[in-house]
C-alpha positions in Angstrom: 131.0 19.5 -81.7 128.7 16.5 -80.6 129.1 13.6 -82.4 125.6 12.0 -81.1 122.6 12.3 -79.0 121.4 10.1 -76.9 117.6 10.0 -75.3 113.9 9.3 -75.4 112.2 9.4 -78.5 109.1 12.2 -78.1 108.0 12.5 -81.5 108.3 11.0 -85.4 107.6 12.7 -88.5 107.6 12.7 -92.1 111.7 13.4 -92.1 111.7 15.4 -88.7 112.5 13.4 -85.0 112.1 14.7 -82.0 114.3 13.5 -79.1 114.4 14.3 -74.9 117.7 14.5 -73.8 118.4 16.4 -70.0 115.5 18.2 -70.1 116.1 19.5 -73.6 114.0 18.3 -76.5 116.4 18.3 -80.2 114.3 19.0 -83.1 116.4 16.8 -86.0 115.9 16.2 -89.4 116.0 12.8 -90.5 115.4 10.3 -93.3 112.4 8.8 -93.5 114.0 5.3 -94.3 115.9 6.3 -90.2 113.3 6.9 -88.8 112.3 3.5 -89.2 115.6 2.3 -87.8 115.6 3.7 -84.4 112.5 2.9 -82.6 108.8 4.6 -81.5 107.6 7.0 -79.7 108.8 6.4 -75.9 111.8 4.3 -76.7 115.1 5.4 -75.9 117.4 5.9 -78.4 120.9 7.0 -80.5 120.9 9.7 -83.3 123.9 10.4 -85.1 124.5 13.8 -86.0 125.4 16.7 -88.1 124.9 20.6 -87.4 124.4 22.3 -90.7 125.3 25.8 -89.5 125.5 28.6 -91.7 124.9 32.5 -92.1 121.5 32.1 -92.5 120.2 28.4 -91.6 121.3 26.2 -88.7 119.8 23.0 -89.2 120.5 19.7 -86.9 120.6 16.0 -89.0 120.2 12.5 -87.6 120.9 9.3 -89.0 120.4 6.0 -87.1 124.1 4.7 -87.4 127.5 6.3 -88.2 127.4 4.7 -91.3 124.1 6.3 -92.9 125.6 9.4 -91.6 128.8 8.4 -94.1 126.2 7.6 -96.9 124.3 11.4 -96.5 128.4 13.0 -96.7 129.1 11.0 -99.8 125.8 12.5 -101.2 126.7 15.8 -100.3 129.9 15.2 -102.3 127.7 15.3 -105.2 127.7 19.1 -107.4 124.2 20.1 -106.9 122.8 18.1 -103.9 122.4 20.1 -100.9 121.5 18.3 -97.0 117.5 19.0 -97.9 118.3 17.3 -101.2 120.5 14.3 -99.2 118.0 13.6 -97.2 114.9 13.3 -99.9 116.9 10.7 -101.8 117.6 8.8 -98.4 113.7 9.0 -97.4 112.8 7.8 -101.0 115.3 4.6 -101.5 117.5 2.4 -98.6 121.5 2.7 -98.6 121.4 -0.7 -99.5 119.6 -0.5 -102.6 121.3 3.2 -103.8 124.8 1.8 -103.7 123.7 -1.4 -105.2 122.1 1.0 -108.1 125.0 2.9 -107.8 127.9 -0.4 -108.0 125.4 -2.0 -111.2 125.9 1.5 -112.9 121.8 1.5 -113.7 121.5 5.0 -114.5 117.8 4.2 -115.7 117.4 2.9 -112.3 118.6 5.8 -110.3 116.7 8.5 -112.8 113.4 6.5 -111.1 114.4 7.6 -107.4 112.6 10.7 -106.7 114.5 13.5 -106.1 117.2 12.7 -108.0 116.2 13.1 -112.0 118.7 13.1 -115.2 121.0 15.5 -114.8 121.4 14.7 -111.2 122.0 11.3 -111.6 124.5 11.3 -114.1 126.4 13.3 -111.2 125.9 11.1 -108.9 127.5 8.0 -110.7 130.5 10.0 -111.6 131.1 10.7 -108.0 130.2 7.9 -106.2 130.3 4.9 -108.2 132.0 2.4 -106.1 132.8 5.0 -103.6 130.6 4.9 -101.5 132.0 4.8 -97.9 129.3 2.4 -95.8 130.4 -0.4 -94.1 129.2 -3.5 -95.9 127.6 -5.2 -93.3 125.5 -2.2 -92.1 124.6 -1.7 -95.5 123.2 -5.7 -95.7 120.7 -4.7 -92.8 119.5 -1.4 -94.1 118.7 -2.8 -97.8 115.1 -3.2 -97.4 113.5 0.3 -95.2 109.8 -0.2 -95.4 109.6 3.9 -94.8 107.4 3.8 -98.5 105.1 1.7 -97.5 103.6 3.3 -94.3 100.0 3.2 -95.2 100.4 -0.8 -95.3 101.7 -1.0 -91.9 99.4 0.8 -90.6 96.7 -1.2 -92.1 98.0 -4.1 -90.7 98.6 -2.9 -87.6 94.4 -1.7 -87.4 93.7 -5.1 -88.4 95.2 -6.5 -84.9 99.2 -7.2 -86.0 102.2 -6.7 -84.0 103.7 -3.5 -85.3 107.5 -4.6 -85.1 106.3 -7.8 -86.9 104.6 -6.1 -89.5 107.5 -3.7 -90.2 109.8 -6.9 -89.9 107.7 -8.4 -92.6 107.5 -5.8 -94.5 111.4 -5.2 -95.1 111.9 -8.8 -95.8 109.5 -8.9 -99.2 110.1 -5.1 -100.1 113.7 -6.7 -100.4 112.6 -9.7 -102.1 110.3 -7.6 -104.8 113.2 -4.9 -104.9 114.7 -7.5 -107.2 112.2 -7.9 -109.8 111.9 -5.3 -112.4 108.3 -6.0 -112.4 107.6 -5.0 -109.6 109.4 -1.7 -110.1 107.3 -0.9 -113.0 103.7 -0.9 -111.1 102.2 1.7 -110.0 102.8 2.7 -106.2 98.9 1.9 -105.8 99.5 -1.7 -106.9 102.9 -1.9 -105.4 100.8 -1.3 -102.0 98.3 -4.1 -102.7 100.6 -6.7 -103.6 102.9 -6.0 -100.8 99.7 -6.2 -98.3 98.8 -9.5 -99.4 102.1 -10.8 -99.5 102.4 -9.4 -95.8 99.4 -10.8 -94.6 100.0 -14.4 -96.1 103.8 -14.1 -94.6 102.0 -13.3 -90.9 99.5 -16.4 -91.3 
């Protein structure tokens, strides 16, 4: 079975891709917080993948490295969390930031991250606390995917910015507020207008 797909990117969607490879266009399933790692519309670009291929589905994943593909089979490790499930808690929270929920143990933390709930949680620190397979330094870069905050880069980027900028910007302080508890606390409404003011100084 293929391991990867390789090609031009012909569409992006809420967790769906679309990629050109030899005259044949893939239609993938994706995280969210992937989809911001591999590029727009036009570039050329690597998917990692998994065929989900059953009696009655057959579904095709992506991930944009080896090593989120490592992070959606350790989820699937987990009793109860199917590959639609896998891929909700990926679009709603980085790799970075679940395993460093999931090292710290903060099952209040983890409840928050939708998709994922009580019951599920608990579940998911029995199985994977400390276990998680990623590669450390992949998991450094991928910390802080700005996949939540789309209507603020988009702003931004109607207001005259440099798209890569923006979304370069934005990782950088989502990281930096993804340490205060404060922050986590606000509403997603006020999380929004803090972040775009924060962006817009950081681009002055």
């Amino acid at each position: 079975m293929f391991n990867s797909i390789n090609g031009l990117i012909t569409g992006k969607f809420p967790k769906q891709l679309f990629i050109e490879t030899n005259g044949i266009e893939w239609d993938i399933c994706m995280p969210d917080s992937n989809l911001d790692l591999i590029g727009h519309v036009g570039d050329e670009a690597r998917v990692y993948t998994w065929l989900n291929h059953t009696d009655k589905v057959m579904d095709l994943y992506g991930f944009a490295s080896a090593e989120e593909r490592s992070l959606f089979f350790d989820l699937l490790k987990v009793d109860g969390v199917g590959p639609k499930g896998a891929v909700k808690i990926m679009s709603s929270v980085s790799s970075g930031r679940l395993s460093d929920v999931l090292d710290r143990g903060d099952l209040e933390m983890l409840e928050k991250i939708p998709g994922v709930g009580k019951k599920t949680a608990g579940k998911m620190m029995l199985a994977l606390k400390g276990k998680l397979t990623m590669n450390q330094n992949e998991t450094v870069v991928r910390v802080s995917s700005p996949a939540p905050y789309s209507d603020v880069i988009s702003s931004l980027v109607e207001m005259g910015y440099d798209k890569r900028s923006v979304e370069q910007k934005v990782a950088l302080i989502v990281e930096e507020f993804s340490k205060d508890p404060a922050f986590d606390s606000k509403s997603q409404t006020e999380k929004e207008d803090l972040l775009f003011k924060k962006v817009i100084v950081g681009l002055a």
